[in-house]
Each structure stands twice: as C-alpha cells, then as structure tokens.
C-alpha positions as CSV (number, residue, x, y, z in Angstrom):
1,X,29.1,0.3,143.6
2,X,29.1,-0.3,140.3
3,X,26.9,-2.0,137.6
4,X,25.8,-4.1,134.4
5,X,22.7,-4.3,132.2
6,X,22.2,-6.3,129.8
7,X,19.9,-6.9,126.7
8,X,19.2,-8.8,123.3
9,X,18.1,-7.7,120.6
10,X,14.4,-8.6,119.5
11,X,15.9,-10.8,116.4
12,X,18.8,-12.3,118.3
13,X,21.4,-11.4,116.7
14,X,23.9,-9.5,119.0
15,X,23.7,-9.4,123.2
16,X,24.9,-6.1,124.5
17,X,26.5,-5.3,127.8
18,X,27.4,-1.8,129.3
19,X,29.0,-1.4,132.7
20,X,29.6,2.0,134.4
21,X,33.0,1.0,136.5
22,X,33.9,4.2,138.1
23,X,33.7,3.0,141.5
24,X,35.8,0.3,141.0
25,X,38.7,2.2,139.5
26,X,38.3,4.3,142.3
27,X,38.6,1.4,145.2
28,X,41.8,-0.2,142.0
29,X,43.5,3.6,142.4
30,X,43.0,3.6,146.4
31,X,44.6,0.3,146.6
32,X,47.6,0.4,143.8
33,X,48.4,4.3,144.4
34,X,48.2,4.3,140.8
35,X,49.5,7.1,138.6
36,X,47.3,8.4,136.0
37,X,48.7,6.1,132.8
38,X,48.4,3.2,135.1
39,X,45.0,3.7,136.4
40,X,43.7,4.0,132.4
41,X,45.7,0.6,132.0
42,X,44.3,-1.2,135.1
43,X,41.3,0.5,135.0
44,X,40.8,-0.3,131.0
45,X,41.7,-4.0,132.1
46,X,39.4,-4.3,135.2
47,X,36.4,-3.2,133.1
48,X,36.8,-5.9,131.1
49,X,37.2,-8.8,132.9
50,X,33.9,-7.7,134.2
51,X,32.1,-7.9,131.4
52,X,34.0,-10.9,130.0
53,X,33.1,-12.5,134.0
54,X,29.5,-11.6,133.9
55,X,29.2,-14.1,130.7
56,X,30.5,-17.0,132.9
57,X,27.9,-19.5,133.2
58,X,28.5,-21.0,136.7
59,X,28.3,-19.3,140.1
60,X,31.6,-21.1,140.9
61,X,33.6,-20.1,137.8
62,X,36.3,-17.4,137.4
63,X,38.1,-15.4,135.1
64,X,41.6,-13.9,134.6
65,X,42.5,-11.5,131.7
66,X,46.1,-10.3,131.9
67,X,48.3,-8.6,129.4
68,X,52.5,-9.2,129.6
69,X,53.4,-6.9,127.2
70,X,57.5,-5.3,127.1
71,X,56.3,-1.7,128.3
72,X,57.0,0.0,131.3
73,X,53.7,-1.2,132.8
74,X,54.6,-4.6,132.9
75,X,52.1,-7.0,133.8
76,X,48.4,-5.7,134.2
77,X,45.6,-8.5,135.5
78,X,42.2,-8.8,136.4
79,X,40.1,-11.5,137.5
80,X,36.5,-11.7,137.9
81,X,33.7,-14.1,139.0
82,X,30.2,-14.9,137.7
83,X,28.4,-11.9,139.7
84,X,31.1,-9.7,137.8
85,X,33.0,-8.8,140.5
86,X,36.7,-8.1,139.9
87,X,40.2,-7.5,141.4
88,X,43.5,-6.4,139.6
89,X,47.2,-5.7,139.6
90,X,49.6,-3.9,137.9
91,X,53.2,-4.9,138.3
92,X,54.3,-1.1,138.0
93,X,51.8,1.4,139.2
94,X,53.7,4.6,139.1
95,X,54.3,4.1,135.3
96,X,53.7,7.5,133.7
97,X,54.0,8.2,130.1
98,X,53.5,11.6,128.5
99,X,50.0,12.6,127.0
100,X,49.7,11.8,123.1
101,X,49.2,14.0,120.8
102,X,45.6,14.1,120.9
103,X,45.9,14.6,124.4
104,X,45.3,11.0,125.2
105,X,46.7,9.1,128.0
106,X,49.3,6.4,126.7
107,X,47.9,3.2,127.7
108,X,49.3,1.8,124.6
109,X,53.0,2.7,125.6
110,X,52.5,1.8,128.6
111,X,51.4,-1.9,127.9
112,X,53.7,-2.3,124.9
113,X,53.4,-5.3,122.4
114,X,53.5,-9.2,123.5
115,X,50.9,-11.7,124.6
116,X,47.4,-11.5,126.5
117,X,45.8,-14.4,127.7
118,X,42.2,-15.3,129.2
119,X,42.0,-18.0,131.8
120,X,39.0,-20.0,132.6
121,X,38.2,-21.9,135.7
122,X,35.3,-23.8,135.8
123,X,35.4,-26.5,137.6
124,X,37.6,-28.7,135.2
125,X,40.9,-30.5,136.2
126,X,42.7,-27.5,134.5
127,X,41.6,-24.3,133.6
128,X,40.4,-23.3,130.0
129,X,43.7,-20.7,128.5
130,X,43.5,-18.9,125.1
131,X,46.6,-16.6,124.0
132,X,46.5,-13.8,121.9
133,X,49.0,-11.1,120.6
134,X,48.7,-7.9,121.7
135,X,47.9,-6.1,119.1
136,X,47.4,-2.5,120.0
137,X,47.6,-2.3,123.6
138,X,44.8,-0.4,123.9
139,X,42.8,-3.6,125.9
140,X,39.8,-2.6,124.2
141,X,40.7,-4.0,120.8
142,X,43.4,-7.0,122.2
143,X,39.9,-8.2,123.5
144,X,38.6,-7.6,120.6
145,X,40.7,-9.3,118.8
146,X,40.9,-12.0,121.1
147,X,37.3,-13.1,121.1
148,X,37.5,-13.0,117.4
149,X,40.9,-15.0,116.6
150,X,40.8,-17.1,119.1
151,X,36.8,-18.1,120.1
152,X,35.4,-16.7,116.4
153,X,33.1,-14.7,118.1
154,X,32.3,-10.8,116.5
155,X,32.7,-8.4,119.0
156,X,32.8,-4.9,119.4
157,X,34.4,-3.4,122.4
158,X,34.8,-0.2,123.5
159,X,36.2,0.9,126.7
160,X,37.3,4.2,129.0
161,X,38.5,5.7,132.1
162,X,38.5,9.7,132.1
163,X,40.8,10.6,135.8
164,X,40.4,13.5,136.9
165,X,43.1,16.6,137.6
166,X,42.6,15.1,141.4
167,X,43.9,11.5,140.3
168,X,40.5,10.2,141.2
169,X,38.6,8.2,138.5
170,X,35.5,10.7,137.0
171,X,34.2,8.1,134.6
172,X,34.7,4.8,133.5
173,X,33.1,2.1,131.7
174,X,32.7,-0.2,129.3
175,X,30.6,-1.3,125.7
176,X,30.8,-5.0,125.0
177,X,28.3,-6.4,122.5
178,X,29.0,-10.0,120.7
179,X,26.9,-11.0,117.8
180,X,25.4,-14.3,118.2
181,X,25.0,-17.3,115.1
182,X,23.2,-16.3,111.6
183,X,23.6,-12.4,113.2
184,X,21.3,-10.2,110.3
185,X,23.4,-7.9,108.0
186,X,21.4,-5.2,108.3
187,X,21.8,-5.2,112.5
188,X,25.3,-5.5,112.5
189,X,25.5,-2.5,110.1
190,X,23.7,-0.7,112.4
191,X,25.7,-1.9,115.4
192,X,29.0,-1.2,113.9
193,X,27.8,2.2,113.0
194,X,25.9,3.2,116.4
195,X,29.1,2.0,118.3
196,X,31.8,4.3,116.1
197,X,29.6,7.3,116.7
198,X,29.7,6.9,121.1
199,X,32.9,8.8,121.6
200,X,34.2,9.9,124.7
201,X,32.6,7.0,126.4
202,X,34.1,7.8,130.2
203,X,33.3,11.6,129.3
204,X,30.0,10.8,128.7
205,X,29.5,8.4,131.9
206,X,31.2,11.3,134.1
207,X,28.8,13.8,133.1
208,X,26.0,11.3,134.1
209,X,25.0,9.6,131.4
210,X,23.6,6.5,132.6
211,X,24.2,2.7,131.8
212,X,20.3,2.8,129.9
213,X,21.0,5.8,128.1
214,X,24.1,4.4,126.9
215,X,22.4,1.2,125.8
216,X,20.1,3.0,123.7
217,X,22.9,4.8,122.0
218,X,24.0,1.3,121.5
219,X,20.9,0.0,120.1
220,X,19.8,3.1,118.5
221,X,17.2,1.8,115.5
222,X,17.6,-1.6,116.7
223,X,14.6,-3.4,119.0
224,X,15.8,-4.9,122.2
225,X,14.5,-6.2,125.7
226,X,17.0,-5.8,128.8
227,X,16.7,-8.3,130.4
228,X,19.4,-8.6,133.4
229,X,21.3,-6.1,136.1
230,X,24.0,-6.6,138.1
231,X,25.8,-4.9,140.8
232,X,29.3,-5.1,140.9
233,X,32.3,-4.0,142.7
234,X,35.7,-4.6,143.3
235,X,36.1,-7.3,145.1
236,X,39.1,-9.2,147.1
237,X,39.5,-12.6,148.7
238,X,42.5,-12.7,149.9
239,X,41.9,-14.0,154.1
240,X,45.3,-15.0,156.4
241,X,44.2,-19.2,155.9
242,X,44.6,-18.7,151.8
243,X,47.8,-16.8,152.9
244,X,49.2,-19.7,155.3
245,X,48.4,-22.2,153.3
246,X,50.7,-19.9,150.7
247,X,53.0,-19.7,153.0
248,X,53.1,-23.4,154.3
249,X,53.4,-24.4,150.6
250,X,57.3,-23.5,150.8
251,X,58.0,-26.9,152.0
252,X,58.9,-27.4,156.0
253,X,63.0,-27.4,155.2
254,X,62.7,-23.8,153.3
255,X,60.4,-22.1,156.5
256,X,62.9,-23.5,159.0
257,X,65.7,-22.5,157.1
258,X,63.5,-18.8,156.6
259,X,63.1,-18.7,160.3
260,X,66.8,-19.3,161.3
261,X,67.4,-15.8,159.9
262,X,64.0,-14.1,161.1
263,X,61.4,-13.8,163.5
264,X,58.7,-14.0,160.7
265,X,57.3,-13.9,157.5
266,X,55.2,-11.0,156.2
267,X,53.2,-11.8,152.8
268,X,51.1,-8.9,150.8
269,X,48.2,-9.4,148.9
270,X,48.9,-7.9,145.5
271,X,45.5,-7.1,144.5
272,X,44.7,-5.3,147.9
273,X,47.8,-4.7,149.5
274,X,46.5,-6.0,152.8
275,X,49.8,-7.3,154.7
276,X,49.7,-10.4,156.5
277,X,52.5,-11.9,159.0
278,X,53.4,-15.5,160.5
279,X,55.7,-16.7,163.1
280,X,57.7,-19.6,163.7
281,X,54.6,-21.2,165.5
282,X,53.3,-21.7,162.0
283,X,55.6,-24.7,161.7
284,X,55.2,-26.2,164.9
C-alpha cells in the first residue's frame, strides 16, 4: 500500500503533497513486465497522476495524464480517482535505453518530444482536456510546466523511481507543492530552495525515509499543519460487463461477421492484463 500526506503552510501560501509510491510501481512492474527504462517512465507517470487525482474535488471524478511523445516508449498513461488511486499503461514496456552519463536512467529518450495532455471527468457532458508540449520528457517538469502554462498555477514537482539490480522497484515517490493566490515572496524563496536541495528523492525513500520526514525537508523554515492522509494503491476496474459492453459496442453485423471466422473473442485489459473471452452466445 502506498500513501499521501498532505499540509498547508501556516500563511497559506503553497499546499504540499508527498506520496511514497513504491508499492504501486511494484503491482505497475508485475503487471506490464516492465524493463527498467519503462518502469522509471510508467512509474514517474503513475506517481503523478496520483497526486494530481488526490486534488480532485468529487468522489466521482477522475483523472488521466498521458504523454504521446515520438520515442520508443510510445504512449505512457495513468489515470487516477479522488482517493488517489491509480492504473497505467505503457504502449512499449520492454523499451530499454542505455544509462546516461550520469548514470541516470533515460526516461527522457524514452518518452521523446510531442504533446501531454490531462483529462478531467467530473461529471460534465465532456470531460475537461488541457494540452501541453512535452518539454523535457522527464514527466516531472512536463507537469510542471503544464500546471503553469496551461492552469497558471506555480508548481514545483519533483519525482523518482530508484529499481533495483532485481528489477523490482526500491523507492519511489513524489514532491508536488502548488502555491496558492498572493503566495509571500519570502515562502516561495524558501520553497524553491528547500526543494533543489532534496536529491535523490527515490534513494532517500528506499532507505526509509518516510513521507513526514520528507515533508519537513520540504517545509524546512516554513510553519505548516498536515492536515490529510491517504492510502493509495494501484488500482483496476476493469470487470467482464465493462468488457461486454466493449465488446457489444462493435455493432451486431461486425460480431457476426467476427464469429463466422471464430469461436470467440478474447479482449485484455491494458492496465492489468487480465484476459477476458466471449462466445457467439453474446449475440444471441
């Protein structure tokens, strides 16, 4: 299980959010069979949506962050709920890219430049879509960059996933913290400067630094109240009805003309990989 905590500082002038996400990189790498690149990409991707879910203000809404850039990764989503929660896919999970220089993994390379976009459901005849370049491929600054071109909101975002010589994610997590109107100067100095010095970030949570500590690195010289905690995990939806009515939404002449060349239909969940199958009886 994974988490959030939350808190504001005293003055109001920025809300922070940190998230520890190693167990849901873990479930996102047992279910993709993701290579190490991929699992940064996804995993760096996952992590945020959850923060950017946990600000949705219904119980009902969702969230869906995806990046279509030209790399080799191809197209990376996630999509989270109110609680947090979050599922994902990669279109190309065995993308591996050599280690940078700095012995980095290349999510960047992976990804590639083009277009992000973050899509809103809540409730309205059609969802809420904003659009942004890519403009690192790092997802930590697209975001970045997203929430402050597109919704003129300051944010600082920093994100990581450490995976270990075993494949298995070690660390991962997320810093998210969004100044709020008439934000004081002298805070956001301090903000800026508090979140440059956290490096390492899913070093630090794999050698158990914990969501609170981390917070106060955050808020270091800077009065705050936490007020909220979440659990989170990854979570899918995906049952055989929402697949049927998948299925069934072919149209009555394409099934029959499908089932004149085969028993059945099989249909996989791309966020799970769960398989389900339907026979002809479907259409009687």
């Amino acid at each position: 299980m994974s988490r959030i905590i939350r808190a504001m500082t005293r003055d109001g002038s920025a809300v922070a959010m940190i998230t520890d996400t190693t167990g849901i990189v873990n479930k996102a790498i047992e279910f993709h069979k993701t290579s190490p690149t991929a699992t940064a990409a996804l995993g760096r991707t996952l992590t945020a949506a959850s923060l950017m879910g946990s600000r949705l203000k219904n119980k009902d809404d969702s969230l869906t962050l995806s990046f279509k850039g030209d790399g080799p990764a191809g197209l990376i989503m996630a999509v989270s709920d109110y609680y947090g929660n979050v599922k994902g896919y990669i279109e190309n999970p065995a993308v591996d890219l050599p280690l940078k220089p700095n012995g980095k993994l290349d999510v960047a390379g992976a990804v590639g430049g083009g277009f992000m976009s973050v899509v809103r459901d809540v409730g309205l005849k059609e969802p809420m879509t904003g659009i942004s370049e890519i403009v690192s491929g790092e997802i930590a600054e697209d975001v970045a960059s997203y929430y402050v071109n597109s919704e003129q909101t300051p944010t600082l975002l920093s994100l990581g996933v450490l995976v270990g010589r075993d494949l298995k994610c070690a660390g991962a997590g997320g810093v998210f913290v969004q100044l709020l109107p008439h934000a004081d100067e002298e805070i956001i100095g301090k903000l800026e400067q508090n979140v440059v010095k956290i490096t390492g970030l899913s070093s630090l949570i794999a050698s158990g630094c914990t969501c609170e500590q981390l917070m106060g690195y955050v808020l270091d010289g800077i009065e705050y109240d936490l007020f909220d905690e979440i659990e989170t995990d990854y979570v899918c939806d995906c049952s055989r009805e929402r697949m049927l009515r998948a299925v069934k939404s072919l149209g009555a002449e394409e099934l029959k003309k499908i089932f004149s060349e085969q028993d059945s239909i099989e249909i996989c969940c791309r966020f799970c990989n769960k398989k389900f199958s339907f026979g002809k009886e479907i259409t009687e």
